[in-house]
C-alpha positions in Angstrom: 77.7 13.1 -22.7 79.7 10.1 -23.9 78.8 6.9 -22.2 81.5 5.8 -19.6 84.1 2.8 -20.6 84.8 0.5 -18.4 88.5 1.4 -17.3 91.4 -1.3 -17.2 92.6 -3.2 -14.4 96.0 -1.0 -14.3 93.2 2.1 -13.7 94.8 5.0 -11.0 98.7 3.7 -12.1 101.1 6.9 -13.1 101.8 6.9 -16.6 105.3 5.8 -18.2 107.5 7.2 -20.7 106.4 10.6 -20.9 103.2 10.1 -23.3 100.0 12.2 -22.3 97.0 11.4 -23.2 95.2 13.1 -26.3 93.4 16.4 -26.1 91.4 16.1 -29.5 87.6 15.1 -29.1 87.4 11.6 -30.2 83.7 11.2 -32.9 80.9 10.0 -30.9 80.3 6.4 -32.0 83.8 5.3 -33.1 86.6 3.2 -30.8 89.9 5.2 -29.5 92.7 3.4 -31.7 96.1 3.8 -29.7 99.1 1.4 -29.2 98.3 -1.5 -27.5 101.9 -0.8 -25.3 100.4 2.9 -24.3 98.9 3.0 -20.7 96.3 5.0 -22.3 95.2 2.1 -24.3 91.1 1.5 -23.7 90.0 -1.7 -25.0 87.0 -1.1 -28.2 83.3 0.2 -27.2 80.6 -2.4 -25.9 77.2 -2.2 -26.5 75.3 -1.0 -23.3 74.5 -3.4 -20.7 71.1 -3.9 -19.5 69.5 -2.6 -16.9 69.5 -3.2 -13.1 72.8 -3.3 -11.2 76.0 -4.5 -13.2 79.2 -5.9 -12.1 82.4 -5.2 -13.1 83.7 -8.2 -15.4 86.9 -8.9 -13.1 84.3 -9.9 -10.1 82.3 -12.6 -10.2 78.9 -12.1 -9.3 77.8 -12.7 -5.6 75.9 -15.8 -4.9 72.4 -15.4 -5.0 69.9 -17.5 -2.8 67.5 -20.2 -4.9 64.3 -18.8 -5.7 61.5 -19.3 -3.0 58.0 -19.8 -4.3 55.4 -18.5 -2.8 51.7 -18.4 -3.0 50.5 -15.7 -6.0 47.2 -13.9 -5.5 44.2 -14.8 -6.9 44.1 -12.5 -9.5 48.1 -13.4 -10.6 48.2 -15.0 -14.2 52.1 -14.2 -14.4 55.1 -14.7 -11.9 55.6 -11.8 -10.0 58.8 -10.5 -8.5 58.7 -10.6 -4.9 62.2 -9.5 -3.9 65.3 -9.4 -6.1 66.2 -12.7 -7.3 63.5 -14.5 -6.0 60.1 -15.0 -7.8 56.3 -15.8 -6.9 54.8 -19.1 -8.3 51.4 -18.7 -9.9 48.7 -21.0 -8.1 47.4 -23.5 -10.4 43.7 -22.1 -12.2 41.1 -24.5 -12.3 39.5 -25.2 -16.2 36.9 -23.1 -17.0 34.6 -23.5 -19.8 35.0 -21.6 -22.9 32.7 -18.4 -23.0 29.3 -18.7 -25.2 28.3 -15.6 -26.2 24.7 -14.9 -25.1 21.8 -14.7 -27.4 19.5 -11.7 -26.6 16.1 -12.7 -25.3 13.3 -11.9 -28.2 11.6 -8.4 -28.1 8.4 -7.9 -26.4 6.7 -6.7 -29.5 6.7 -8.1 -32.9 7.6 -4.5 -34.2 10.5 -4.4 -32.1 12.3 -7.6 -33.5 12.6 -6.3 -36.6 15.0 -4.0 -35.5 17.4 -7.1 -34.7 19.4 -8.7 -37.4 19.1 -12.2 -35.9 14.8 -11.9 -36.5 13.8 -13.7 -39.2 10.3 -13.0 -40.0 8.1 -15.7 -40.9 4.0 -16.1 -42.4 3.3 -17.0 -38.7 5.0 -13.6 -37.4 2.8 -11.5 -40.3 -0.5 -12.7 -39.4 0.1 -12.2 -35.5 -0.8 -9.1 -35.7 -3.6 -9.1 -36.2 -4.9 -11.0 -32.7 -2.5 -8.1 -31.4 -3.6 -5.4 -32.6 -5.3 -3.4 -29.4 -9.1 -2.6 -29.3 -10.7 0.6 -30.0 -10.5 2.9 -27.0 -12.7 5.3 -28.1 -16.7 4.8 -26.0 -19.6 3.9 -28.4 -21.8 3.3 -26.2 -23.2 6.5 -23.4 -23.1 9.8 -22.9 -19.3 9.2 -24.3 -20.2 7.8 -27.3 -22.8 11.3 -27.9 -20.0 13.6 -27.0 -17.1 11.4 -29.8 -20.2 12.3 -32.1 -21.6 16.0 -31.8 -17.4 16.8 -31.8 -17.4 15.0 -35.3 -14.7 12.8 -33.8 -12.6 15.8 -32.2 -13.1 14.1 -28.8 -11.7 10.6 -28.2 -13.4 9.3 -25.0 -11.8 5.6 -23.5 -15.0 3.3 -22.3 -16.8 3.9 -19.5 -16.8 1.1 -16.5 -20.5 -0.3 -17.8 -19.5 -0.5 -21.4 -16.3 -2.5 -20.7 -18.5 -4.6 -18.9 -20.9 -5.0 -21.6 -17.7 -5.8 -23.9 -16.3 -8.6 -21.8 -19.7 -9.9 -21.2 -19.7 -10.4 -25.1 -16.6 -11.9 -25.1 -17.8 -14.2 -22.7 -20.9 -15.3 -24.9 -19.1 -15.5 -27.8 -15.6 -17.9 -26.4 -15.1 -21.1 -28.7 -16.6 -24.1 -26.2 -14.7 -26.7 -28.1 -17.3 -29.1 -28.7 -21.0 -29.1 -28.3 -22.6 -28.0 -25.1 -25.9 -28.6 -23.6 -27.1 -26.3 -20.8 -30.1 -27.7 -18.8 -32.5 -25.5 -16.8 -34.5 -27.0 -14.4 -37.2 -26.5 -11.4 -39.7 -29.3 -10.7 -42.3 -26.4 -9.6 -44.5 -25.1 -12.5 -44.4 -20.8 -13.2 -41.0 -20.7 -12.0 -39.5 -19.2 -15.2 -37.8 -22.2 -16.7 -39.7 -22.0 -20.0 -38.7 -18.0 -20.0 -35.4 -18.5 -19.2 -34.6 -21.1 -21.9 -36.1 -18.9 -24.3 -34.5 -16.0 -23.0 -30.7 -17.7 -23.1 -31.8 -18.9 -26.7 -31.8 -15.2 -28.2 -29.1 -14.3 -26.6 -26.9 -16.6 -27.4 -28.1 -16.3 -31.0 -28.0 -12.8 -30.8 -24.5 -12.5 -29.8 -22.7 -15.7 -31.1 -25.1 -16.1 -34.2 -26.6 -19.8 -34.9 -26.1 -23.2 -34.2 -27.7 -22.4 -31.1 -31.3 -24.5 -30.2 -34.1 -24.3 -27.7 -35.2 -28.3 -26.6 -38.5 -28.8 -24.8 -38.0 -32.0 -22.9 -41.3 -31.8 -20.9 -42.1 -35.4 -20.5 -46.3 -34.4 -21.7 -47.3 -31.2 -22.6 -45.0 -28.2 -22.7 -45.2 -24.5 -23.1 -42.0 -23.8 -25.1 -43.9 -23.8 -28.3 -46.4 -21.5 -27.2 -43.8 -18.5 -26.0 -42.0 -19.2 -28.9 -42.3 -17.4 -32.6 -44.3 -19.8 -34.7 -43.2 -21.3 -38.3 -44.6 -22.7 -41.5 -45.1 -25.8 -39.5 -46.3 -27.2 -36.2 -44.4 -29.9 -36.4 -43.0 -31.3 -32.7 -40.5 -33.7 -31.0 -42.5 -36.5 -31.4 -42.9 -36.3 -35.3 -39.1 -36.0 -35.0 -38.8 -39.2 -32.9 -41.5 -41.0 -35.1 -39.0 -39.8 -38.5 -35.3 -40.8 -37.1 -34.7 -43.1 -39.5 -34.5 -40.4 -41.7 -31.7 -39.1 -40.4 -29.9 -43.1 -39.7 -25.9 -43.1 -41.0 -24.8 -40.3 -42.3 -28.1 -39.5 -44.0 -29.8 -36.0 -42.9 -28.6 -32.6 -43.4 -29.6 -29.4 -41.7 -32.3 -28.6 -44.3 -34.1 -31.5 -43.5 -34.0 -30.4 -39.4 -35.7 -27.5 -40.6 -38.8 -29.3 -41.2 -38.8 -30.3 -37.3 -37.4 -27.0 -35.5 -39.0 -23.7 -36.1 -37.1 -20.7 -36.6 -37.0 -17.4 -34.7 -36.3 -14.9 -36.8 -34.7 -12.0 -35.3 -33.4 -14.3 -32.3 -31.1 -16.2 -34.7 -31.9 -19.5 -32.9 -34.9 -22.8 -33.3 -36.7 -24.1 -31.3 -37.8 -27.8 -30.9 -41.0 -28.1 -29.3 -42.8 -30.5 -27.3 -46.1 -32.2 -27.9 -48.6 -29.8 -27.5 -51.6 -32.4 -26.8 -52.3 -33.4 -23.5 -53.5 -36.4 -24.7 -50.9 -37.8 -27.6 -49.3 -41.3 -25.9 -46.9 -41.8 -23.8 -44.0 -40.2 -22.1 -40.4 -39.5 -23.4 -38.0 -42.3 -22.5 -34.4 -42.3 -21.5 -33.7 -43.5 -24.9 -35.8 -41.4 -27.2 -34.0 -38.4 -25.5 -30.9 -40.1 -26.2 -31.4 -40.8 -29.9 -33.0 -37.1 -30.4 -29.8 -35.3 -28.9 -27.4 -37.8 -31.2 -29.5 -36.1 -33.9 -29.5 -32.4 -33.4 -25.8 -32.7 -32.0 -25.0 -32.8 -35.8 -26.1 -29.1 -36.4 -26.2 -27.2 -33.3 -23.1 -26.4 -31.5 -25.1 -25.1 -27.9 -28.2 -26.9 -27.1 -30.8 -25.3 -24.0 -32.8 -28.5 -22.6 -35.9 -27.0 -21.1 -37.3 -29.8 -18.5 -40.7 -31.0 -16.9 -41.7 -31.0 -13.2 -41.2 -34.6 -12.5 -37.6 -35.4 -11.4 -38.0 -38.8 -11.7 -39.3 -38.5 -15.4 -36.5 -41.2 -17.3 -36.4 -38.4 -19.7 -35.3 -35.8 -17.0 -32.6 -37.8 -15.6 -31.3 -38.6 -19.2 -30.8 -34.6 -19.5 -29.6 -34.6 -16.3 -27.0 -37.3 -16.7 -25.9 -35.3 -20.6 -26.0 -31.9 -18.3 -22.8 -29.7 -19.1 -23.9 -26.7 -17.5 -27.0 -26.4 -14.9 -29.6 -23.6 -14.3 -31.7 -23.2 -11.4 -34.8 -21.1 -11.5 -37.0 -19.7 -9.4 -39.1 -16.9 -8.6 -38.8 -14.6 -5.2 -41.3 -16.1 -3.5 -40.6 -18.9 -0.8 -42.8 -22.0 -2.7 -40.6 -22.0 -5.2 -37.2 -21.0 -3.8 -37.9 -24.0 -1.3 -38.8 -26.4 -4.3 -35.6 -25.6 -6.2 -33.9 -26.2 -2.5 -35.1 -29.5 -2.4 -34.1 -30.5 -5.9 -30.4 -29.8 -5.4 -30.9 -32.0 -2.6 -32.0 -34.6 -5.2 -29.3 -34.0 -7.3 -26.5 -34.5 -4.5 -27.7 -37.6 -3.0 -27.4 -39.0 -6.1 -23.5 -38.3 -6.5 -23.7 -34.9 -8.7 -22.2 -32.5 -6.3 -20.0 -31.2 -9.2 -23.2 -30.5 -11.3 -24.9 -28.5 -8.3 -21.7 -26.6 -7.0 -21.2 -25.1 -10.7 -25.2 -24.5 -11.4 -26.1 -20.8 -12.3 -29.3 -19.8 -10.2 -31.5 -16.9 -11.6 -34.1 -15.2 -9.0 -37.3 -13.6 -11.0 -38.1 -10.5 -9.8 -42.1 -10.1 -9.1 -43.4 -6.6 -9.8 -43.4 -5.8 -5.9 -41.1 -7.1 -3.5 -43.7 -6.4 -0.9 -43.2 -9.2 2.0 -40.7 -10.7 0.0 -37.4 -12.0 1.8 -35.1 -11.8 -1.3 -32.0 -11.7 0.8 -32.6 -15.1 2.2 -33.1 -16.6 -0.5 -29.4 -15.2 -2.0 -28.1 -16.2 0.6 -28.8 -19.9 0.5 -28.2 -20.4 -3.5 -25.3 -18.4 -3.1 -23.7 -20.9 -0.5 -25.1 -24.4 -2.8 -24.2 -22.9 -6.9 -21.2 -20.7 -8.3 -23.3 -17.5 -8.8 -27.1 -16.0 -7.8 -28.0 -13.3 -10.5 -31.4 -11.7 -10.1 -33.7 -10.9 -13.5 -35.9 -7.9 -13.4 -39.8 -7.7 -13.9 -40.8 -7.8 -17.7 -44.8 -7.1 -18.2 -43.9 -8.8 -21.4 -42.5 -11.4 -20.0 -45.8 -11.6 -17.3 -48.2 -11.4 -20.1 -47.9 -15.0 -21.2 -47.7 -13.8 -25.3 -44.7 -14.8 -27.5 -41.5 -13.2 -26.8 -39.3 -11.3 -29.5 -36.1 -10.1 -28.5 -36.6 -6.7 -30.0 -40.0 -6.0 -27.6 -37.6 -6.4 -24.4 -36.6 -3.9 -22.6 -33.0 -2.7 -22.0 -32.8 -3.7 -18.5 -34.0 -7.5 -19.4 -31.5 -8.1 -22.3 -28.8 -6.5 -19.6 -29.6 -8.9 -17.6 -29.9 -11.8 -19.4 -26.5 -11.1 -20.9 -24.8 -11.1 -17.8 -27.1 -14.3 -17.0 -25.6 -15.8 -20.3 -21.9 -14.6 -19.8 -21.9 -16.8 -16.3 -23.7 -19.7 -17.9 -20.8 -19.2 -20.7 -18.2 -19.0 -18.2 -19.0 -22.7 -17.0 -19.0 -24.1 -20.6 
């Protein structure tokens, strides 16, 4: 249908001098052409208004009201039409910073940030993996281990709770110290296992962490160190060390030349130093002596075990006391000797080394019976003065007074004295 024209102002008027208007179609698209005299006349085609409501071109469009502003919503980035003719104002935005694209946060795994294409991988990233890289969690050690075996590997059993103790005990003996250590282990009574025990930490720290580690006798006359210890091509002893320290002034001395003081142990992968073994050499160790010895074999060994005297106010004693990084107590089961250690912590905390006494590691003996033996008690009371009370279990070898070799001991003791060693590790 053709769009309607707008009509002329004589519209509804009768027509005059007898014309009629034309019955042909007029073409879509093109203007009626008629005499300008003819009340049939139409004036020429406009193009279409716009939209919305129109009016005619004789009238003049009403008045409208002026626009009212009012408040936009929060959400209104454009004016919007509130009613016709009248407009809403958009509220004024505050400035907001521009938007920074976040950076994803780095993988959890190294073989996951490979997979992003802002990783770049560097030496640092390669060798990683290595401390990553998970343990085995197959059991070698048990009834697990025997079953992984007899199935040639067709089982895969995880550790058992004893082995992954074992493992972290090994872990424990084996941390970095950062420096050298000295672990002191003392009783002022005789036969309470202070010569055993130093001994006894000596192999296994050697066993498990290798060398550098050495066994001190710092009896003040005549120790026993020597005597429970595997013998050398020498017999050589703290004092002929003492009496050749000028050797050894400067920076002169080198590890070969220790050897001729210190006696290896073979299998226990650790020396010993031993006291004089005459009763009647000279005189007693000084504060000084000890002092000039540890400066000495501080140079080779990165753990030293100081294994003291009875006397407590030895000047030696109180020199290893006063160099003490980590403190041992020991003592047999039986009430003499629990008592003496007793009293000896007392000693060392009226004398301002609370520190030293609240981190000491005690280690009860066990006797072959515990017949009329209060063992309890005495667990008790070093578990309320030190850090830990472990007990050690009877060893005839041990009670036989002959050298030790690590490879005669039982299971049970080198158990033991690993877990012994992996607290005395802990507070180095």
């Amino acid at each position: 249908m053709q769009d309607p024209i707008w009509p002329p102002d004589d519209i509804g008027a009768e027509p005059t001098g007898g014309e009629s208007p034309p019955d042909w179609p007029v073409p879509a698209g093109e203007d009626r052409v008629m005499n300008a005299n003819s009340p049939w006349a139409q004036p020429p085609r406009q193009p279409n208004p716009p939209a919305g409501p129109q009016t005619p071109a004789a009238l003049p469009p009403p008045p409208q009201p002026p626009p009212v502003p009012r408040p936009a919503p929060d959400d209104a980035g454009e004016p919007e039409l509130a009613a016709p003719g009248v407009y809403r104002m958009p509220r004024p935005q505050p400035l907001r910073p521009p938007a920074v694209p976040r950076t994803p946060p780095p993988p959890a795994y190294p073989e996951q940030a490979w997979a992003h294409e802002s990783f770049v991988p560097t030496a640092e990233e390669f060798a990683r993996r290595r401390a990553q890289r998970p343990a085995d969690p197959v059991a070698t050690m048990g009834p697990r281990s025997a079953l992984h075996r007899s199935t040639l590997g067709l089982v895969r059993l995880p550790p058992g709770r004893r082995e992954l103790e074992y493992r972290h005990e090994v872990e424990m003996v084996r941390r970095n110290f950062g420096g050298l250590r000295q672990v002191t282990v003392v009783n002022p009574k005789g036969g309470a296992g202070k010569t055993v025990a130093a001994l006894l930490l000596g192999m296994t720290f050697g066993q498990k962490r290798g060398g550098y580690v050495l066994t001190w006798d710092n009896n003040e006359t005549q120790g026993t160190l020597g005597m429970r210890a595997q013998q050398d091509f020498h017999a050589r002893t703290v004092r002929d060390l003492l009496r050749d320290l000028d050797h050894f002034a400067g920076a002169h001395g080198r590890i070969g030349d220790l050897s001729q003081y210190v006696r290896a142990q073979g299998e226990g992968m650790f020396d010993v130093l031993a006291s004089d073994e005459s009763a009647t050499a000279g005189e007693m160790l000084t504060s000084a002596a000890f002092a000039e010895i540890r400066e000495v074999v501080s140079r080779f060994y990165k753990l030293i075990v100081v294994d003291t005297g009875n006397n407590v106010r030895a000047a030696n004693w109180q020199a290893a006391i006063d160099a003490t990084d980590q403190l041992v107590v020991t003592m047999s089961a039986r009430n003499d000797s629990a008592e003496t250690a007793a009293r000896m912590l007392d000693h060392l905390e009226q004398s301002g080394r609370q520190r030293l006494v609240r981190q000491a590691v005690s280690v009860v003996s066990m006797p072959p019976s515990r017949r009329e033996l209060d063992v309890p008690a005495v667990t008790r009371h070093f578990a309320a003065r030190t850090r830990t009370v472990l007990l050690a279990p009877y060893e005839r070898l041990i009670d036989s007074g002959e050298p030790l070799r690590y490879g005669s001991l039982s299971s049970a003791t080198r158990d033991a004295w690993l877990k012994i060693a992996a607290a005395v590790a802990e507070g180095l």
